[in-house]
C-alpha positions in Angstrom: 0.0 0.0 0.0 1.1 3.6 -0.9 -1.2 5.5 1.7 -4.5 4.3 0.5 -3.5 3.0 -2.7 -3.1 -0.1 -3.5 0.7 0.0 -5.0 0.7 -3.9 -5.8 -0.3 -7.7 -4.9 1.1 -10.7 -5.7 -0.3 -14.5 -5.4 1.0 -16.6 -2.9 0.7 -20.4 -2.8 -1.7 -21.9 -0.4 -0.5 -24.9 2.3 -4.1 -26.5 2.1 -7.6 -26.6 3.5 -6.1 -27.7 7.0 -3.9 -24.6 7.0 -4.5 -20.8 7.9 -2.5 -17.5 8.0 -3.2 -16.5 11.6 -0.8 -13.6 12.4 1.5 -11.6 10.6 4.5 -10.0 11.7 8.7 -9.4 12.1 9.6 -12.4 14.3 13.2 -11.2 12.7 13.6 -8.1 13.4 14.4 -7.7 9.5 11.5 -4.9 8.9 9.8 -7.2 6.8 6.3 -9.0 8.2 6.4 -12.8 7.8 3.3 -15.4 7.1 2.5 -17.5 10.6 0.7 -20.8 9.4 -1.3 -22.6 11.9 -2.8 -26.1 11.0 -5.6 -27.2 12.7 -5.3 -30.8 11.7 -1.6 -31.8 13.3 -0.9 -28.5 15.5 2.1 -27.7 12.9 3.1 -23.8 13.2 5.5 -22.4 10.0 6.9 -19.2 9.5 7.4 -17.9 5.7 10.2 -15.2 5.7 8.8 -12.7 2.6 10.2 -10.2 0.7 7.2 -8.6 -1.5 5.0 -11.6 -2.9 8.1 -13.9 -2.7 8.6 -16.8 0.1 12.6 -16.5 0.8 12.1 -19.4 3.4 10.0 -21.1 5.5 10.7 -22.6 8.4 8.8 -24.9 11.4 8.1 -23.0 14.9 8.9 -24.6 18.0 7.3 -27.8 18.6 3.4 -28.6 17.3 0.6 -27.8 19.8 -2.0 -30.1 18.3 -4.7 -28.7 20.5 -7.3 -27.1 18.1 -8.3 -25.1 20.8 -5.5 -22.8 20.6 -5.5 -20.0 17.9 -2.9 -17.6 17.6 -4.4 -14.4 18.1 -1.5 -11.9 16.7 1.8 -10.8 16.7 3.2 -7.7 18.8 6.3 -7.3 20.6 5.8 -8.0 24.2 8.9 -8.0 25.6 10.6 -4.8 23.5 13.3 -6.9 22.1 12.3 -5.1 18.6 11.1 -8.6 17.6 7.4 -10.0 17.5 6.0 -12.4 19.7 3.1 -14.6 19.2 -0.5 -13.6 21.3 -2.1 -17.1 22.0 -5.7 -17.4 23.0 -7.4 -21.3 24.5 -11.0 -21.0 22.7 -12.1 -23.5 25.3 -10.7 -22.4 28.5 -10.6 -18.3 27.8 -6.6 -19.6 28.7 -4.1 -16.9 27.1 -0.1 -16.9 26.5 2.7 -14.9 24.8 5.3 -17.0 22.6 8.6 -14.7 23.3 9.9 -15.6 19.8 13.5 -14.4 18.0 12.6 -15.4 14.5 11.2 -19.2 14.3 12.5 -20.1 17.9 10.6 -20.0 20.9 12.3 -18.5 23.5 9.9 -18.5 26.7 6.2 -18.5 26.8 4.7 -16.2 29.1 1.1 -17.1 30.6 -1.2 -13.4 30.1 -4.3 -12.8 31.9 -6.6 -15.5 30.8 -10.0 -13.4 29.7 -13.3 -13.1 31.7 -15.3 -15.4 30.4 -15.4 -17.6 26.8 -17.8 -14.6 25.5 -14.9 -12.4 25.4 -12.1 -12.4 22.2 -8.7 -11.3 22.3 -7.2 -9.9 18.9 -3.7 -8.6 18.6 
């Protein structure tokens, strides 16, 4: 985007129907936003380092977490290290946790606040 104008847009491959982009951000620290996969299926996270509409790698994060009932909600850095982290929310238990990430590595995972009640969302 160039303000409000759309400057470009490329196609990107798809992982299939088991697969979703749930958060976008700089795990890196690189300036440029990366692709976080989840798959619902098998609990498999990836991370797709980008530059424009081009996928310069990809690479697994951490170790699956084949519960279904954990979405990751967004990426923001929590701990002001200048990288992202990853915002995890339990659909099932209103349960939440930060991912303290430097690039596809998980360095600690930090319980948050869990929310009021399963009526309530968290969105990063």
């Amino acid at each position: 985007m160039d303000g409000t104008t759309l400057a470009g847009a490329a196609a990107i491959p798809t992982l299939g129907l088991d697969w979703r982009i749930d958060a976008v951000g700089n795990l890196d620290g690189d300036g440029r936003d990366e692709l976080i996969w989840r798959n619902y299926a098998n609990g498999r996270n990836v991370r797709w380092v980008m530059n424009g509409g081009e996928i310069v790698s990809g690479a697994d994060i951490a170790t699956p977490l084949p519960n279904p009932n954990w979405e990751i909600r967004g990426a923001i850095d929590i701990n002001y290290d200048g990288l992202d982290d990853l915002v995890w929310v339990n659909t099932a238990s209103s349960e939440s946790v930060a991912w303290l990430m430097q690039g596809s590595t998980l360095i600690a995972s930090q319980p948050l606040s869990p929310l009021p009640s399963a009526s309530w969302s968290l969105t990063v």
